[in-house]
N, C-alpha and C positions, 0 to 999 in steps of 0.2 A: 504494500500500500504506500502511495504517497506521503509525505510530508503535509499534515494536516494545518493548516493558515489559521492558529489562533489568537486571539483579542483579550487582554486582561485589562479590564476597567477598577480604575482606581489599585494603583499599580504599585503604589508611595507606600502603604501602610505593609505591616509584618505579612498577615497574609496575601495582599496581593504580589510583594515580593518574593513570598515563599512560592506562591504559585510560577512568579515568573523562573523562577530557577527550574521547578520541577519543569516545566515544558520546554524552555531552553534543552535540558539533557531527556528529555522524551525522545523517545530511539523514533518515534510514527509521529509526531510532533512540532512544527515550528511557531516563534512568536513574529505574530504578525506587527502587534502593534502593542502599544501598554501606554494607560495615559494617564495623569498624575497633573492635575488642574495647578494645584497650589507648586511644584517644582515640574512647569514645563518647559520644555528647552533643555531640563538640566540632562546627563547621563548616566547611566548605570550597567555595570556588566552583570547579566546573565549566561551562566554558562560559557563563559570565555567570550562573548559575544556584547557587543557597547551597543544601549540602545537607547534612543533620545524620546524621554519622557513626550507625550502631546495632550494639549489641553482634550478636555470632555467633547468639546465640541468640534473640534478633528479630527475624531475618533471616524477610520474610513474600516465601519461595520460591514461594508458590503465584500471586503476582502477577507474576514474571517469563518470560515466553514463551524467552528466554537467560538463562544468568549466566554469567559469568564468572568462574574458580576463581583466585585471584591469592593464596594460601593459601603458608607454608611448607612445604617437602617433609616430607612423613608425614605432617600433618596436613590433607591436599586430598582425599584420595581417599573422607574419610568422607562431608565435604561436597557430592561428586559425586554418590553416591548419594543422599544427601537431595533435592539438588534433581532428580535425573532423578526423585523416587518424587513430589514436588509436582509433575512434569509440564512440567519445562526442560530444553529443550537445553543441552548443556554443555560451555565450552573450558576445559579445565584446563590452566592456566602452570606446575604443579610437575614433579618428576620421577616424581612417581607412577603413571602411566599409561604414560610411554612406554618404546620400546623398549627392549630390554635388562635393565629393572628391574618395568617394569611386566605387567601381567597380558595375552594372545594375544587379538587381536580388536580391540583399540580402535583405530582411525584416526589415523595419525601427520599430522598436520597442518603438512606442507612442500610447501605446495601444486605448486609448481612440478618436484617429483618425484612428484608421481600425485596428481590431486584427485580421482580417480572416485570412492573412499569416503568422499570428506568430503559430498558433494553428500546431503544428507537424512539426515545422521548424525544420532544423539542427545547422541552423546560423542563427542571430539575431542580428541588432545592434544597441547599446542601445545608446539613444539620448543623446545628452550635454544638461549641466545643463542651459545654457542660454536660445538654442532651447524650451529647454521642458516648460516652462514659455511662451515666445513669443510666440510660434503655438498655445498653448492651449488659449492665451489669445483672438488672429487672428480666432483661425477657423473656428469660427460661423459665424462671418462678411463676412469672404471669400466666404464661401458655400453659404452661401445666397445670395452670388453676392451684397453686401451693399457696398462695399468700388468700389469709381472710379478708370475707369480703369489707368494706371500708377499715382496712390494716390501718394506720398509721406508719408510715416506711421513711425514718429520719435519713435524711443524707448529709455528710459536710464533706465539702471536696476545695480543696485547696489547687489555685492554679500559680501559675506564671506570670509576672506583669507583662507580658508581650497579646496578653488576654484581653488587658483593657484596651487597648488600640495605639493608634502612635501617635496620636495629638497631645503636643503636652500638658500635661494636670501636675502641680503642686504637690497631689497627696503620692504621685510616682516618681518623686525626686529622689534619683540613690540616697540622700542621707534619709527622707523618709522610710523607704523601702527596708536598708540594707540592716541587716542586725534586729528587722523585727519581721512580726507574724499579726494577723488581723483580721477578723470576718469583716465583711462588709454585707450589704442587701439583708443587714438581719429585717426580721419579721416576717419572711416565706414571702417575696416580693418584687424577685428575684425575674428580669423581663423573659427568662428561658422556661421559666415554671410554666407559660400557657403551653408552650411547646410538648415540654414533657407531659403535661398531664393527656391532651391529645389524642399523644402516641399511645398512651396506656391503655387509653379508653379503647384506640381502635386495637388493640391487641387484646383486647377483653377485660382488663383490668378495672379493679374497683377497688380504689384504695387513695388514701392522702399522701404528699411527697412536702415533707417537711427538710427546704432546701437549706442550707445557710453556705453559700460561699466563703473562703478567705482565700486571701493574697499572699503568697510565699514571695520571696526575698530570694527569686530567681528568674530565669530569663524565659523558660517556657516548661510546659509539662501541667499535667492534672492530674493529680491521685484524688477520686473519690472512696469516700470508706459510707457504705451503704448498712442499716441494719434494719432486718426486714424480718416482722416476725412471721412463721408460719403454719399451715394448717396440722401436721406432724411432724414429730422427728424423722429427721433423713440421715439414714446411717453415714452414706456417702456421695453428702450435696454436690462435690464438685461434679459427679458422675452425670449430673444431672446437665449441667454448662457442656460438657463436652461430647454430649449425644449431642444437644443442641445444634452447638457450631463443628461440628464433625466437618469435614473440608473447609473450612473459611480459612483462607493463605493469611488473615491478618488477626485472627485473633488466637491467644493461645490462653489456655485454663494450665494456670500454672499452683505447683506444690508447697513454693515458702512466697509470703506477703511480694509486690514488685514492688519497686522503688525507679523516680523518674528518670534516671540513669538506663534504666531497659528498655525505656520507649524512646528517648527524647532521639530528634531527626528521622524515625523509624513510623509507619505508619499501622503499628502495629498496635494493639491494645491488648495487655496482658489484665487477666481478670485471676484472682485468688477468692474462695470460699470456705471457710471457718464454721463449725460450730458455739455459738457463746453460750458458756458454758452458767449454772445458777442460775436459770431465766424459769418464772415458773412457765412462760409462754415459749412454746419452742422459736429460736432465733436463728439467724444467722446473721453472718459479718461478711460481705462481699466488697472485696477491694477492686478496682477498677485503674488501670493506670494507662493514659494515653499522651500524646506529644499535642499540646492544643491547635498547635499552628499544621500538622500533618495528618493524622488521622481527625483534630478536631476543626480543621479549616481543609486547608489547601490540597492535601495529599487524598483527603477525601474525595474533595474536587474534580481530582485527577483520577482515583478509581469509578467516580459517577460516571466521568466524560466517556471514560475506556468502554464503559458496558453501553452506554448510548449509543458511541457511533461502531462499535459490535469488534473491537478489539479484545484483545486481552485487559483483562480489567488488571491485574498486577503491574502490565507495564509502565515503567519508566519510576517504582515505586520502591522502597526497602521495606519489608516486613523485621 
């Protein structure tokens, strides 16, 4: 196959740099264009390759067969329909499209929870970085119907500050960051919470998701520690994850806790499952650890794109 002519919109920020890199080195792949309002004109190497940022509004849609939407939330969804009406397939990385918030019909892109409607989509929209952690750590239990129904299911999951974006804030200043640890979105309020609860509902689930983010005093990755009570004791819960995802090249149900040093640059998601033990309700502890910017943005992106336009969905990717 050809050299696919792709478009990464809003180009400047972690993820849409991330993206530029991975399609840069896509073996089936090239970047068309990348545009970056606030630094146009300026340059930047992809891939060994120098490429001159262009404002939004030079963006020539009509030469990308993909683009990829790496846009702020509310302002992605106009730029979607632009490039589907120039005639590209489209992964959009904000919250605008998917569930919970966004409009009935467009293909949630978690591949490893149902790819059938991404396979020759036009539109695709690619999960947040918290979501993609949380469901994947939920949806064995769900499907199996394990968890009671209205559970209460606490999660606190700690990311990366490359999470909150790359506009500068005050409270993401290295001396703020560096040498400390911090929830934020306390109260379950969290704008990814519509998202996730969504997904649960459409996977049958009927339960609460009691979120609380924090900010680690690193550059990317998210380890969620999930606790979920359930309907019996399970001799050997992991057994349960790994019937599950039996084939999936990116995720792996692993034996001791991960830590983000096994995921980070990898678009891979390593999940661990525990027994907690003294609970008079039977529990579990499910850890979750993925790379925010790759399996939870960009790298995503890139296995969505793969099974749309009907390649190999691993290439140009590291598990």
């Amino acid at each position: 196959m050809h050299n696919i002519p792709v478009g990464v919109l809003g180009a400047s920020g972690y993820a849409g740099r991330e993206l530029c890199e991975l399609v840069a080195r896509h073996p089936k792949m090239s970047l068309a264009f990348a545009t970056a309002n606030e630094q146009r004109g300026q340059r930047a190497t992809f891939g060994g390759d120098e490429v001159v940022f262009k404002a939004m509004a030079d963006a020539p849609l009509e030469t990308a067969e993909l683009v990829f939407c790496a846009l702020p939330h509310g302002a992605s969804a106009e730029w979607v329909t632009k490039a589907r009406d120039a005639g590209a397939r489209v992964v959009d990385l904000s919250q605008d499209l998917r569930p919970g918030t966004g409009p009935a019909g467009i293909p949630y892109g978690l591949p490893e929870l149902g790819r059938t409607e991404l396979s020759g989509a036009n539109v695709v929209a690619n999960p947040g970085c918290y979501p993609t952690a949380i469901l994947l750590a939920l949806a064995p239990l769900i499907v199996a119907g394990k968890i009671p129904v209205g559970a209460s299911v606490a999660v606190a999951a700690a990311s990366g500050v490359t999470g909150a974006g790359y506009s500068p804030k005050p409270e993401l200043l290295y001396a703020e960051v560096a040498e400390n640890f911090r929830a934020y979105s306390v109260g379950n309020e969290h704008r990814h919470l519509a998202e996730v609860r969504a997904v649960v509902t459409s996977l049958g689930g009927d339960l609460d998701v009691l979120f609380t983010p924090h900010l680690l005093p690193v550059a990317r990755g998210i380890l969620a520690t999930i606790t979920v009570p359930v309907t019996e004791e399970i001799s050997q819960p992991a057994a349960l994850w790994r019937s599950h995802f039996r084939g999936e090249h990116f995720i792996r149900v692993v034996d001791s806790p991960p830590a983000l040093r096994d995921v980070v640059r990898t678009n891979s998601a390593l999940i661990h499952v525990s027994t907690a033990h003294g609970m008079r309700q039977p529990t579990l502890i499910v850890l979750c650890a993925i790379d925010n910017l790759v399996k939870g943005a960009a790298g995503q992106a890139i296995q969505n794109a793969n099974i749309m336009l009907g390649i190999e969905e691993s290439l140009g990717l590291t598990a």
